[in-house]
C-alpha positions, -999 to 999 in steps of 0.1 A, spaced: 611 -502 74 585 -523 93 551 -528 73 522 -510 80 499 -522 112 461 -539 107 433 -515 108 401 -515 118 374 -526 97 355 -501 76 320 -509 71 297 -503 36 275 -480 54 299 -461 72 314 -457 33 279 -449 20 271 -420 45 302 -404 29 290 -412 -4 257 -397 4 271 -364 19 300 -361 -10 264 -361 -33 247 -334 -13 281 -309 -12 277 -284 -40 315 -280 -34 320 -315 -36 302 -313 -67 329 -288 -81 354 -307 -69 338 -336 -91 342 -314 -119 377 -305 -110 385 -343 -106 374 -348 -144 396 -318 -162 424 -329 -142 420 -362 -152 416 -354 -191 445 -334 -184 466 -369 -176 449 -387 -197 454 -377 -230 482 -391 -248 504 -365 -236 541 -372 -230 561 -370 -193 588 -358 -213 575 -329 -232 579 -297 -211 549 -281 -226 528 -312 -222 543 -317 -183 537 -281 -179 500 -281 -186 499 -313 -161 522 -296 -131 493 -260 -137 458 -276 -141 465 -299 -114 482 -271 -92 454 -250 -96 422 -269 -98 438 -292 -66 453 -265 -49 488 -273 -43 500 -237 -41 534 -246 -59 551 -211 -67 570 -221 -97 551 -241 -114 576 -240 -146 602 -249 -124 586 -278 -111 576 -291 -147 615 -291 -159 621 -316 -129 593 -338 -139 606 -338 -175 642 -348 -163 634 -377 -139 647 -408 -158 625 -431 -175 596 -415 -159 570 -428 -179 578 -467 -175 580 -460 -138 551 -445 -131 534 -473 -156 547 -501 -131 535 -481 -100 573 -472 -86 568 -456 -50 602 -434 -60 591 -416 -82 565 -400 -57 597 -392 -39 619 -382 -65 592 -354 -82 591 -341 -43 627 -335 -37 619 -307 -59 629 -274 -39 615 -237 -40 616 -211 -8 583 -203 -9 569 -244 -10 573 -264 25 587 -302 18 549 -313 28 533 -292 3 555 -305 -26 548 -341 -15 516 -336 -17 518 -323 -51 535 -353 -63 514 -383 -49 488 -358 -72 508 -357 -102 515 -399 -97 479 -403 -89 465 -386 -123 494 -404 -140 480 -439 -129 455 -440 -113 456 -475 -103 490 -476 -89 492 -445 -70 473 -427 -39 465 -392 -28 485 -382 3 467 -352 21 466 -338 60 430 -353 58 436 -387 44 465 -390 69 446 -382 96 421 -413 92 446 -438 80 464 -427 113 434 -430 135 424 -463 113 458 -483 116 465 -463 152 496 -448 140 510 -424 172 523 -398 144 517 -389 104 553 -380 99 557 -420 85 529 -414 63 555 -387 45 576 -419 36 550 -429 -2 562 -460 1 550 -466 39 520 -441 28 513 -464 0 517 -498 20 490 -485 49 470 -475 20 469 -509 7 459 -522 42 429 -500 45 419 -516 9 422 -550 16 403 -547 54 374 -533 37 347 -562 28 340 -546 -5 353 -534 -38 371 -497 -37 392 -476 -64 422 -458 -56 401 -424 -63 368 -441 -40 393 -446 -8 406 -406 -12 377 -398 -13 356 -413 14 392 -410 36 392 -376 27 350 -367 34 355 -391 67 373 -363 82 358 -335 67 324 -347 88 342 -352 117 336 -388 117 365 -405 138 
């Protein structure tokens, strides 16, 4: 696959007008709060492998981030049987994004379990992993001038355009920082 293209450059006060409007949303600021159970939720010492412990994971995060999976349970049991999950996600490994969304139900599109599991990874570590929504791919397609967001469904391309937008920008961001200024960019209609 080829790598990602350049992007532009994002300036600090184009990311601080973001940062001042995501301050001023008072459903921002619940989202805030939703961000901070979730990650309790994945940060405890709780086990990929358990299905009780994975289960609790797969319904906070489906419900406070609204990923409108339908079976929930389901969806937990295929967490708990990807192999040597927890080492994997540890090192960051784009498949695993890939193999939590090869999860199937009839009532959940292909898109909305991908975007469930760059969630799941993301909480899991932080660090390694991004948030893939419609939003975020919007801007990092206007930001890179991608012609389509169907790449952007490939994590380890999502991931690798991700990366690009991080090292363009002349200052220090997190993982969680890029998501959500990406993700408040598009929500003011600022491209």
């Amino acid at each position: 696959m080829m790598p990602p293209p350049k992007p532009n450059k994002l300036t600090l006060d184009e990311f601080q007008v973001c940062q001042q409007a995501r301050l001023n949303l008072p459903k921002w600021q619940a989202g805030k709060h939703s961000f901070q159970v979730v990650k309790g939720v994945f940060t405890n010492p709780l086990s990929h492998t358990d299905l009780n412990e994975v289960l609790l994971k797969v319904a906070v995060l489906n419900d406070l981030y609204r990923t409108f999976l339908r079976a929930p349970f389901s969806m937990a049991k295929h967490i708990v049987e990807i192999p040597d999950f927890e080492r994997r996600v540890k090192e960051g490994d784009p498949s695993v994004v890939m193999e939590i969304a090869k999860w199937t139900h009839p009532a959940n599109t292909s898109e909305q379990v991908y975007v469930f599991a760059t969630k799941y990874c993301f909480f899991s570590n932080m660090e390694k992993y991004f948030i893939y929504d419609e939003r975020i791919a919007r801007q990092i397609s206007l930001l890179l001038s991608l012609p389509d967001t169907k790449k952007l469904l490939d994590y380890a391309y999502f991931s690798g355009c991700m990366n690009q937008v991080l090292v363009s920008i002349d200052f220090s961001l997190t993982h969680a920082e890029l998501d959500t200024y990406l993700w408040m960019r598009d929500r003011e209609g600022e491209f």
